[in-house]
VEXLUMGU-271588 format. One line per 3 residues: their letters; for each residue x, y, z of C-alpha. Coordinates in steps of 0.5 Angstrom, whole numbers. Each point is the difference from the previous one (the first is absolute). Layout:
REM residues N
A	X/Y/Z | ...
REM end
This chain:
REM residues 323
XXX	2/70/-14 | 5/-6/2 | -3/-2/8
XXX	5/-5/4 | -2/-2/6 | 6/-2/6
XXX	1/-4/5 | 6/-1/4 | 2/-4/7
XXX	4/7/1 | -1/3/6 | -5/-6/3
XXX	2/-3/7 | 4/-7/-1 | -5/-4/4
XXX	-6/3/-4 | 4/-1/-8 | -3/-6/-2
XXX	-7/1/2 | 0/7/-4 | 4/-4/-6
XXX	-5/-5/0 | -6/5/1 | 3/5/-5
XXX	1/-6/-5 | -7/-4/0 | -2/7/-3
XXX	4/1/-5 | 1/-7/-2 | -5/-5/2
XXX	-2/-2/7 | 6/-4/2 | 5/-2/6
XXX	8/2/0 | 5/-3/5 | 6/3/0
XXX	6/-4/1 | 3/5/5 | -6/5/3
XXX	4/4/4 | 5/2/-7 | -6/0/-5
XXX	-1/5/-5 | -5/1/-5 | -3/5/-4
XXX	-6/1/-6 | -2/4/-5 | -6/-1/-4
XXX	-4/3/-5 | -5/-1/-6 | 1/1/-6
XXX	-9/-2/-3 | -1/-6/3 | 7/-2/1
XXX	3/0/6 | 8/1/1 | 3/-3/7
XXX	8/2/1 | 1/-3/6 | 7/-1/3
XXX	2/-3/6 | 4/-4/4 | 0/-8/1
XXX	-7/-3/2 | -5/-6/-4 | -6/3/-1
XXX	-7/-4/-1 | -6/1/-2 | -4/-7/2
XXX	-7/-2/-2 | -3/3/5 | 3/7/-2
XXX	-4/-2/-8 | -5/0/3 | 0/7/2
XXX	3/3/-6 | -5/4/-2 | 2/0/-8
XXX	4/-5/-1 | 7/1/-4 | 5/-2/-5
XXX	6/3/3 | 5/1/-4 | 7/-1/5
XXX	6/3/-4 | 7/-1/4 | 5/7/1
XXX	4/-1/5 | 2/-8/3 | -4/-7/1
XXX	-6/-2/1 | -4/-7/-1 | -6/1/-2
XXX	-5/-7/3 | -7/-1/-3 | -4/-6/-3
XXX	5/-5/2 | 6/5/-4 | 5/2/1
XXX	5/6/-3 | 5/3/3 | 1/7/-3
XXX	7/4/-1 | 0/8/-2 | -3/1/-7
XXX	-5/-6/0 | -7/-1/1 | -6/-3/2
XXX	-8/-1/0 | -4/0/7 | -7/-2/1
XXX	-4/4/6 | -5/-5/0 | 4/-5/2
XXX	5/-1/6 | 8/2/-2 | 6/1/4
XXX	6/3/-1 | 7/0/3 | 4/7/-1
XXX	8/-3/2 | 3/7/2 | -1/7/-3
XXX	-4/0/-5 | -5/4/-4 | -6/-2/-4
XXX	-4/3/-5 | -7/-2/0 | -5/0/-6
XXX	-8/-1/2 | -4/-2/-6 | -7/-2/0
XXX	-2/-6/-2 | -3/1/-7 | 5/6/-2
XXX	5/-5/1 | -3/-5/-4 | 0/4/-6
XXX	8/-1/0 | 0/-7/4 | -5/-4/-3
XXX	1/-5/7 | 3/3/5 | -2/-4/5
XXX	5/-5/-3 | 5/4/0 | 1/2/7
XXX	6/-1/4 | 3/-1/-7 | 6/5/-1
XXX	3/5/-5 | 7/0/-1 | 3/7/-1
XXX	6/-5/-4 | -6/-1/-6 | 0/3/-6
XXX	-8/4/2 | 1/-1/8 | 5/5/0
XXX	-2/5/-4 | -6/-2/4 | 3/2/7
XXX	4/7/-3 | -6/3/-3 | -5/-1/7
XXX	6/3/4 | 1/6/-4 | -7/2/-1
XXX	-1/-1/9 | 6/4/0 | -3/6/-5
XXX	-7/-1/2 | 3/3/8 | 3/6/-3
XXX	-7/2/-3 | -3/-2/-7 | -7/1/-4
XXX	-5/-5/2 | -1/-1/-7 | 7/-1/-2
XXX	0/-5/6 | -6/-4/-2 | 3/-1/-7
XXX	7/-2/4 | -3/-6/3 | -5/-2/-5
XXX	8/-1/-3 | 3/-4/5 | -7/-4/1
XXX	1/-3/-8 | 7/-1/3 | -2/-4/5
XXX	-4/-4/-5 | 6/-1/-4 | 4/-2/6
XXX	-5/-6/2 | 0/-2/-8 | 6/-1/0
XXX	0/-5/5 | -6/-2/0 | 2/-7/-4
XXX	5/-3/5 | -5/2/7 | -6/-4/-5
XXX	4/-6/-1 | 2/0/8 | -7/1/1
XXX	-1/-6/-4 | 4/-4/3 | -3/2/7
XXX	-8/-2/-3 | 3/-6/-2 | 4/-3/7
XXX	-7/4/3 | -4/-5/-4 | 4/-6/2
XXX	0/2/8 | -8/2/-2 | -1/-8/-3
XXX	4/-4/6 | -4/5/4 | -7/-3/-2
XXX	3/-7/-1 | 2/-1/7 | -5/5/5
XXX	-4/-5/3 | 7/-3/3 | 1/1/7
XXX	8/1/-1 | 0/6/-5 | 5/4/2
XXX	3/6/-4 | 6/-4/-1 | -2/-6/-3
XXX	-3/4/-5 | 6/3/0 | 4/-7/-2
XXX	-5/-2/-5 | 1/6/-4 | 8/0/1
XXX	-1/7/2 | 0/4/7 | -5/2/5
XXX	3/7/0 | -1/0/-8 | -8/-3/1
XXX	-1/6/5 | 4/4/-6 | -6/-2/-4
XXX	-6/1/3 | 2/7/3 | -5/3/-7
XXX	-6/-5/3 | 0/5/6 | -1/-8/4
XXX	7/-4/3 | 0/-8/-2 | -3/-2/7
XXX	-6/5/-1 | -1/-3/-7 | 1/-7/2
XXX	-5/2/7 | -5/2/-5 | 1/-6/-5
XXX	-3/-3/5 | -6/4/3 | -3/0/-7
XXX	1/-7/-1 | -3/-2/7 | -5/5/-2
XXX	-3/-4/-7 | 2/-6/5 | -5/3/5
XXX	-6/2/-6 | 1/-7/-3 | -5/-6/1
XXX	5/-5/-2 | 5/2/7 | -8/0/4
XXX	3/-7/3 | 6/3/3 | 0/4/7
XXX	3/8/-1 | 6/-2/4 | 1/-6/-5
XXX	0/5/-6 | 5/5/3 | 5/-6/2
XXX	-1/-2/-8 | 2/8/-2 | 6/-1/4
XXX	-2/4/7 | 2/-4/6 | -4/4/5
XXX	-8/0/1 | 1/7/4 | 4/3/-5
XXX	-3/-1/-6 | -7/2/2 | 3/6/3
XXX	3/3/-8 | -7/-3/-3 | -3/3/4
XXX	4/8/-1 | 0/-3/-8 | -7/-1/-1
XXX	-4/3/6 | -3/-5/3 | 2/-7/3
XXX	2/-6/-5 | -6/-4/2 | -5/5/-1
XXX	3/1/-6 | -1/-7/-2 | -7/1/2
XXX	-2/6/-4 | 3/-2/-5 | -3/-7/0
XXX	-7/3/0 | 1/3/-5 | 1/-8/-5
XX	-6/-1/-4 | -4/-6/3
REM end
């Protein structure tokens, strides 16, 4: 017995249609957060269902950007790889510094255990897919790669793709076996799979190309740390790249360039610190030759990295040195 559930913004006072469109989505979806771009018009609806351990999310709405930051991951319960398929208008879809623009037909991969954001431009219908993460690798071998990469409805499988995903939503409402079901989306999963090897060569040579110039910020990165004038930028000019795309690069690290640079070199005051051979300089000396210019400031990120204060590390370090 085919069950759907609906949801609609129908009848919901003006002043209260984004709090119940958000509530209702964060059930339906994963915990997320909508702005509608005009809340006293917005209209959106939902209808979801289950088919085994799938999830099936239709949702059409008016303009909004949607985000689900890294504060909603953490929540997820169990987290999901979304299948997002375009019906109706555009949407960009923003995760791990991609970004894809989606037209009707096309379609991509969300990772819920990660931040994303989406941005609807006009009416707009979307049909979601929620797979858990190891069914899903049995037709996608790494998804995670392949997050925010789109699947065009204008190729040879992605089309076919689409079609059959639409279909079997539409048939799936009117009243379908379970098992006939079940046999469907085990169709269109090897489908999926075909689509994403389809394009697999061009997103492994982009992505090689990424690692490569990553390498090169990395390497500068470990060759300059100690420099009290490392910007964001001049590592930007040495590597003939732009700041914009080092952030691009290090959105799959979970960490920003300044957060990897502050680390650097926390961890290298740190060996400073446990060594014999830096015994003849003070703790500030040591944090001034590691690129800090403040005392205070140093101590303060030591001490919420390492627990304790740098001169008592030092110490309990050094006590540890055979005599």
């Amino acid at each position: 017995m085919t069950k759907v559930e609906s949801y609609s913004t129908d009848g919901i006072e003006s002043s209260r249609r984004a709090t119940y469109w958000n509530d209702r989505a964060s059930e339906c979806i994963v915990p997320l957060v909508s702005e509608p771009a005009d809340r006293d018009r917005f209209r959106g609806s939902i209808r979801r269902s289950e088919v085994g351990d799938l999830a099936f999310i239709d949702a059409s709405s008016e303009a909004q950007v949607v985000r689900h930051t890294r504060e909603h991951a953490a929540r997820t319960r169990t987290p999901l790889f979304i299948v997002q398929l375009q019906i109706l208008g555009e949407c960009t879809e923003r995760q791990i510094g991609r970004e894809t623009r989606l037209g009707a037909g096309d379609l991509t991969l969300c990772d819920t255990a990660r931040g994303y954001e989406t941005t609807f431009y006009g009416p707009n219908r979307m049909l979601m897919l929620g797979v858990h993460r190891d069914r899903l690798r049995r037709y996608v071998p790494d998804p995670e790669r392949m997050t925010a990469v789109p699947v065009r409805a204008a190729g040879n499988v992605g089309g076919l793709l689409s079609s059959f995903w639409v279909n079997f939503w539409g048939e799936y409402q009117r009243g379908m076996d379970a098992g006939a079901a079940e046999r469907c989306v085990l169709t269109g999963l090897e489908l999926l799979g075909a689509a994403y090897d389809e394009i697999a060569p061009t997103a492994a040579a982009s992505r090689g190309l990424a690692e490569a110039n990553l390498l090169r910020v990395l390497n500068f990165i470990e060759a300059h740390v100690r420099d009290h004038d490392l910007t964001l930028e001049g590592v930007a000019r040495a590597c003939k790249i732009t700041p914009r795309y080092i952030h691009h690069l290090f959105a799959e690290r979970d960490e920003t360039p300044g957060s990897f640079i502050m680390r650097r070199r926390l961890e290298l005051c740190a060996q400073a610190l446990a060594s014999p051979a830096w015994q003849h300089l003070s703790v500030t000396a040591i944090a001034f030759d590691h690129g800090f210019n403040s005392q205070t400031h140093f101590g303060r990120i030591f001490r919420a990295k390492f627990g304790t204060t740098p001169r008592d590390y030092r110490r309990a370090a050094l006590a540890l040195e055979p005599p």
